[in-house]
C-alpha positions in Angstrom: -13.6 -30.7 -28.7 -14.4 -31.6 -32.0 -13.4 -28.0 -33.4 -9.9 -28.3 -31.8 -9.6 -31.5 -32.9 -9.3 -33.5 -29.0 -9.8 -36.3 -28.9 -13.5 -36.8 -27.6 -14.0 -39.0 -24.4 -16.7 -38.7 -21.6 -14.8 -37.9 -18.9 -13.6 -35.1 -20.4 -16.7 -33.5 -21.2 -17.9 -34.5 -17.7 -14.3 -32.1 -16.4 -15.2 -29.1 -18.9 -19.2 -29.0 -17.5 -18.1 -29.2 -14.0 -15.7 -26.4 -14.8 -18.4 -24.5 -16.8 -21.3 -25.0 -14.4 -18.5 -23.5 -11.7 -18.4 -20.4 -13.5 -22.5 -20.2 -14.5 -23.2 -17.0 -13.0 -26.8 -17.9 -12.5 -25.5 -21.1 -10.6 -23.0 -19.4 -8.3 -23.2 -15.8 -8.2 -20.5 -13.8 -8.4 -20.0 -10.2 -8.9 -16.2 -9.9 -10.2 -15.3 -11.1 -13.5 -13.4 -13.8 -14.8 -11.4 -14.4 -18.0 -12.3 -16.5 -20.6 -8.5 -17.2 -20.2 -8.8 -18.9 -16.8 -11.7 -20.6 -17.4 -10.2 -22.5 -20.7 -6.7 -23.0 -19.5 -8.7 -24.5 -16.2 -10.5 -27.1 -18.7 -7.0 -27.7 -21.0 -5.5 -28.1 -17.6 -7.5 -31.0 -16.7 -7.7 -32.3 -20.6 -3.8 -32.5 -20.3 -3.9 -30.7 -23.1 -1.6 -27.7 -24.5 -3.2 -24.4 -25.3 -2.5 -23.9 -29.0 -6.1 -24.6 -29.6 -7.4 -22.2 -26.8 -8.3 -19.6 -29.0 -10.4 -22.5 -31.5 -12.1 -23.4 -28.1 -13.6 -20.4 -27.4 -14.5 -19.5 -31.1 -16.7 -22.5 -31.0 -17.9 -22.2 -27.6 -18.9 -18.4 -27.6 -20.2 -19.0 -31.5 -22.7 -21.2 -29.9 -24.2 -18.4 -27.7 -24.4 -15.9 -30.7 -26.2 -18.4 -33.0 -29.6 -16.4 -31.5 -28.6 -12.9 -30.8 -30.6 -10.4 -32.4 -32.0 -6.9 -31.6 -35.2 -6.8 -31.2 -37.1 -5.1 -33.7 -37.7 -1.4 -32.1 -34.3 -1.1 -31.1 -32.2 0.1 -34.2 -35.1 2.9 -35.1 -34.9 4.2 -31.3 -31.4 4.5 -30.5 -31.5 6.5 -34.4 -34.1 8.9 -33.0 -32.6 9.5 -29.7 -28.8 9.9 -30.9 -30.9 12.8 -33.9 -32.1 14.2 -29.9 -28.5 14.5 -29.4 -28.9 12.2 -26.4 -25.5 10.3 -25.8 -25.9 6.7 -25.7 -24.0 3.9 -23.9 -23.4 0.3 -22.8 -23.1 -2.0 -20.1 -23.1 -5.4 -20.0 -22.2 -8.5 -18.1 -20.6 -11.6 -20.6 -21.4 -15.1 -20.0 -18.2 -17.0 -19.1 -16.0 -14.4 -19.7 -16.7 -13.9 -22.7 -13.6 -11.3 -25.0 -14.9 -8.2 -26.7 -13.9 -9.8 -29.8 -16.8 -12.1 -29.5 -19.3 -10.2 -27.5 -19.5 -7.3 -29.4 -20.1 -9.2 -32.2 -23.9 -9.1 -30.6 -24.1 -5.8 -31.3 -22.3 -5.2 -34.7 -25.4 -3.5 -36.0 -26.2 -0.8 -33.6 -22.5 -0.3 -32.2 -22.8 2.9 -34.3 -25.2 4.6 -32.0 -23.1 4.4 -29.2 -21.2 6.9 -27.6 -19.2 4.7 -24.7 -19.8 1.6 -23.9 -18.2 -0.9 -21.4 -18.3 -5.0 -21.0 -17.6 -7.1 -17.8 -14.4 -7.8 -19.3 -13.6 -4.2 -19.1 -14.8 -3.4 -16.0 -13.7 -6.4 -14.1 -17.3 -6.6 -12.0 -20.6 -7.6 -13.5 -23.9 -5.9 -12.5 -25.3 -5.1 -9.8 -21.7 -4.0 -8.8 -21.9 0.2 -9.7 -18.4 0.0 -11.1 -19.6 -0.2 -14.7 -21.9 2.8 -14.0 -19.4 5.1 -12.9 -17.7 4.2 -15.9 -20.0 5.0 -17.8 -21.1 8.4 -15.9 -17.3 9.0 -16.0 -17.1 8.7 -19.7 -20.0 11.3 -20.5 -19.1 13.2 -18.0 -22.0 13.7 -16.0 -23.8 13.3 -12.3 -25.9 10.0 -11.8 -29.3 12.2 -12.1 -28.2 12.8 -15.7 -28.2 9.5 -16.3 -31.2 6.9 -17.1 -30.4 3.0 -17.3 -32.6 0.3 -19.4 -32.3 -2.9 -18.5 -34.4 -6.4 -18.4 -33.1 -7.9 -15.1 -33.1 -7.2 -11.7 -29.8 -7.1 -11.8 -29.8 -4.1 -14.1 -32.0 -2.3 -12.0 -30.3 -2.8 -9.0 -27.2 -2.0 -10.2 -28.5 1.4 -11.5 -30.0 2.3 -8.4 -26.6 1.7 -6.2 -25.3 4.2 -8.6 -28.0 6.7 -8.1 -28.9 6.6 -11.8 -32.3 6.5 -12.9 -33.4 3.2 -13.7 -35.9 2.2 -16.1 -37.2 -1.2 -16.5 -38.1 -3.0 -19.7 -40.7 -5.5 -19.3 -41.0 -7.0 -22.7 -43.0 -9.8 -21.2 -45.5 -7.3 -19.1 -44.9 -9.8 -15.9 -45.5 -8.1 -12.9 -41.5 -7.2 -11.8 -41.0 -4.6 -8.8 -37.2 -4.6 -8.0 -37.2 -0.6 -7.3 -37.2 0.8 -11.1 -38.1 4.3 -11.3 -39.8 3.9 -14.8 -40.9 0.5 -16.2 -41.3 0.0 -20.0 -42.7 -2.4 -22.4 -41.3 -1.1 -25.4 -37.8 0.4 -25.9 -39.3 2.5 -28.4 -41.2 4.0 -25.2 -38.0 6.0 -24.1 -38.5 8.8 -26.6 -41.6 9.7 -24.5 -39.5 9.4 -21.3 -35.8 11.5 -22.1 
């Protein structure tokens, strides 16, 4: 509020969390996507307040999320060494709160390079485990789903994979025991060159 310069008051932060929690994917699931526009002009609705300031709302909100984004430290030197394999390289991923591009890909600024295609939940208007993105994606590179493998840390990921008939590989940074139907698990990303 402060960063659009609202006046702050406790009933209106009350409104906007009761909005936010509404749209918490991990609160209410929900596989197609929503805007970041109808979330926001759903809070300024009930702030009474005009939307000159949306876009200064969501710069603050979203730059909250991205304060801890960062790659982990195998994953720059692997996606180098399997795009010098020639191996195409894409992305799919769901956005918290309906996150724009403009902000979410800011996550990946420094590996962007290495990729080929790559889609958001924005873009695809379904988040995982919805197999929209992945024929997307399959669509983009031109191939079958047995040509494909999929990484991904949640169940989600994997599930989603699977209803495309893409191989799906699990990575299990935290070696918990996880079994949601992954046809390769991983620790490592850097384990995929033995895998391709």
């Amino acid at each position: 509020m402060r960063d659009c310069q609202i006046a702050e008051q406790n009933n209106r932060l009350n409104l906007a969390i009761a909005i936010l929690s509404k749209y918490n994917t991990r609160e209410h699931y929900r596989e197609h996507e929503v805007s970041s526009d109808t979330i926001f002009k759903e809070i300024f609705d009930v702030w009474e307040q005009d939307y000159e300031k949306l876009i200064d709302a969501k710069k603050s909100f979203y730059g909250f999320f991205q304060l801890d984004a960062m790659c982990f430290c195998d994953t720059a030197e692997t996606l180098e060494a399997l795009s010098s394999k020639n191996i195409s390289l894409g992305f799919l991923t769901d956005v918290a709160y309906g996150m724009d591009n403009v902000f979410s890909l800011k996550d990946i600024a420094d590996i962007k390079k290495y990729f080929d295609a790559g889609f958001t939940s924005i873009d695809v208007g379904y988040r995982k485990p919805n197999a929209m993105g992945y024929n997307m994606l399959l669509e983009s590179f031109n191939i079958t789903p047995s040509q494909m493998m999929y990484v991904g840390d949640e169940e989600k990921d994997i599930r989603g994979a699977n209803n495309a008939g893409i191989i799906s590989v699990l990575i299990n940074r935290s070696g918990d025991q996880k079994n949601w139907g992954q046809r390769h698990t991983i620790q490592s990303l850097s384990e995929m060159l033995d895998i391709v």
